[in-house]
N, C-alpha and C positions, 0 to 999 in steps of 0.2 A: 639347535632345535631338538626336543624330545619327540621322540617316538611317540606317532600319533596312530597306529592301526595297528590290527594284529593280524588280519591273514592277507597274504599275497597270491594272486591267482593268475593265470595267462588264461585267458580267452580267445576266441577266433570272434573276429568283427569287421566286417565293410570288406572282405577279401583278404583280411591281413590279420595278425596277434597284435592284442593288448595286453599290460599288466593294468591288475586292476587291486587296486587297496581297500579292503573290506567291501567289494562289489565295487567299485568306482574306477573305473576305466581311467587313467594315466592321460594326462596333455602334454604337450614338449613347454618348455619350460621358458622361452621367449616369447612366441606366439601363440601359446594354449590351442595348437591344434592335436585333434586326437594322434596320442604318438603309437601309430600302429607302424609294424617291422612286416616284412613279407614273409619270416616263414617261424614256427614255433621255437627253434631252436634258439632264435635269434632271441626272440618273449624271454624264451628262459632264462638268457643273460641278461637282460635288464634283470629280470624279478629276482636273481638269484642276490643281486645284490641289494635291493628291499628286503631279502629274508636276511641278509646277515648283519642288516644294519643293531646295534644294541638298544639301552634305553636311549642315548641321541646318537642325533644322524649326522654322519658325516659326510656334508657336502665331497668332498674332494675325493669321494670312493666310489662315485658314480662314472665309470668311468662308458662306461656301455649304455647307459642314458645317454650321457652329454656326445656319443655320436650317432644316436638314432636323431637328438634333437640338430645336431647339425646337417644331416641328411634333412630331416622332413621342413626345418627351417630356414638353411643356409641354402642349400644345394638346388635343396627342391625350385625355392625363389628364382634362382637365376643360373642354371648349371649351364650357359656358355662362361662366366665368371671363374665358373669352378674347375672346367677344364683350361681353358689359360691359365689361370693360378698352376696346374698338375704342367701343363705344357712348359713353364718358366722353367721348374725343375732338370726338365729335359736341355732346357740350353745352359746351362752351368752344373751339368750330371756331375756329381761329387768323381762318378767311376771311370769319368772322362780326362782328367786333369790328372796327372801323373809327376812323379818328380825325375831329373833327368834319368837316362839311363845310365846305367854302371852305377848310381848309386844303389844300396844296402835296399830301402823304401820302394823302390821299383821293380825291384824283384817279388818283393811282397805282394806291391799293387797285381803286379802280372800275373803272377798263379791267385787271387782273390778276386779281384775283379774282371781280367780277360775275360774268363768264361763266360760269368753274366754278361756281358756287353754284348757279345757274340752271338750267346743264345738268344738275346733280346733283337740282334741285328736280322738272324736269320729267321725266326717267327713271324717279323712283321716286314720284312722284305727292307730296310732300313738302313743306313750307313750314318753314325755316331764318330764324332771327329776327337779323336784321341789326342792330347795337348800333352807337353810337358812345361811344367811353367804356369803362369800365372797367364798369360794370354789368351783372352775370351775367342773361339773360335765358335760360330752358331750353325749350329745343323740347318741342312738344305730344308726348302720350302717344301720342297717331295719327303723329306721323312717327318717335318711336323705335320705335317697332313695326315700322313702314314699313324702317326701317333693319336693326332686328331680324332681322328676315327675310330681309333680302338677302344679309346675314351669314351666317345660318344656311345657304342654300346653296352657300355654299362649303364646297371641303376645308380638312383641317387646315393642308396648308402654303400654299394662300392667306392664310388667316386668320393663321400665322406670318409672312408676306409682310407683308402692310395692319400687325400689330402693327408691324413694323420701320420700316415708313414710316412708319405713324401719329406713333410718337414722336418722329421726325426731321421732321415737319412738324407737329405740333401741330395736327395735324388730322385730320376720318376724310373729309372732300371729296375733296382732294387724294389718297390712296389708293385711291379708288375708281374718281378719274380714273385711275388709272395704269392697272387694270384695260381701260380703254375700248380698241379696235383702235388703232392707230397713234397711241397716245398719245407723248407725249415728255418722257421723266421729267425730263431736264434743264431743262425748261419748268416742269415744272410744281416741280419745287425752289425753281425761281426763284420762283414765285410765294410758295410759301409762306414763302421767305428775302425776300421785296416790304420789309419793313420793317426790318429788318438792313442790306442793300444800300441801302436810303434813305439809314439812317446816315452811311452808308458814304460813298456817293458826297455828303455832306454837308460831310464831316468826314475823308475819309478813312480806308483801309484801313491796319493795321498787318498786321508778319509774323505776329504769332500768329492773330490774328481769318482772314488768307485759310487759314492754313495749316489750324486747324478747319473753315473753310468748306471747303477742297476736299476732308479728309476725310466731311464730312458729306455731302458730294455724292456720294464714291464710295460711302458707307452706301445711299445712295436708290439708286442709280440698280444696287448690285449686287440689292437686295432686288426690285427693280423685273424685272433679270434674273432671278432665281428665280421672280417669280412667271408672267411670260412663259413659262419653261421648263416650269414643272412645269402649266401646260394644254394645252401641244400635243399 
């Protein structure tokens, strides 16, 4: 599709920021409702990526559209949905599953992911069932509860944020850490890519394995920015 306007603006409207293309306020893109974000900074991420589009658009670089429009679309619709989807995570946590001990991997797991787990167990008062092996153990009804709720206080495009991450880490830990102050998404990718990267540095990297790795990194870490933006 070519380039159809020339100025992009963020507005404030109905309580919330709009981008708007030559004065035309933005719809989400399933259900053309007004795609307004909760705070300006968030606006600015949509529209910055309307400003850098060239003479055509490329769908697939909208990447901060397509999760406001998941939030005002998906989330919004039916956000008990969306927290079971985020809770799933939670009962096969990538940070949970461990390989035996004494082995090389385990050690890695242990200094990478302990801490996350820990810090996540102690914040929300919570106990996370640490496996080794392939055998599904499922957290007590008292911590998905516990999670339940933590969930539930969020907005919708948080909870559109943690989904994007969730799935790109195979996990709801790791998510929630991103939410912490001065978290470091690129850390915490790491962490949940700990077993991948093991491979890796095993056996060596090819060109296709880094070149999904560094798209899956810019998936986290832009999701990561949106959810940053849309709490200030």
């Amino acid at each position: 599709m070519k380039r159809f306007y020339k100025d992009v603006s963020v507005d404030g409207a109905d309580g919330g920021w709009q981008v708007a293309l030559d004065g035309r306020g933005l719809r989400t893109q399933a259900g053309g409702a007004p795609q307004l974000v909760p705070t300006r900074e968030a606006a600015e991420l949509l529209a910055q990526e309307w400003r850098t589009q060239g003479e055509e658009i490329d769908p697939r670089s909208f990447v901060f559209r397509d999760l406001a429009d998941l939030a005002i679309d998906v989330v919004r619709a039916d956000r008990d949905a969306a927290i079971v989807k985020l809770l799933s995570f939670a009962e096969t946590d990538t940070l949970c599953y461990r390989a035996d001990p004494g082995e090389p991997l385990y050690q890695r797991q242990q200094e990478m992911w302990e801490p996350l787990v820990a810090a996540c167990e102690a914040r929300y008062g919570i106990k996370l069932e640490r496996v080794s092996g392939i055998m599904h153990r499922r957290p007590s009804a008292e911590t998905l509860a516990a999670l339940r709720a933590r969930l539930e206080s969020e907005d919708d495009f948080i909870l559109a944020a943690l989904i994007t991450l969730a799935s790109i880490a195979a996990s709801l830990v790791v998510p929630l850490a991103v939410l912490d102050e001065g978290a470091d998404p690129a850390a915490l990718f790491a962490a949940a890519n700990a077993e991948e990267d093991w491979q890796a540095e095993l056996w060596g990297w090819d060109h296709e394995a880094e070149t999904v790795r560094g798209l899956r990194l810019e998936a986290f870490e832009s999701a990561a920015a949106f959810a940053a933006a849309v709490r200030r």
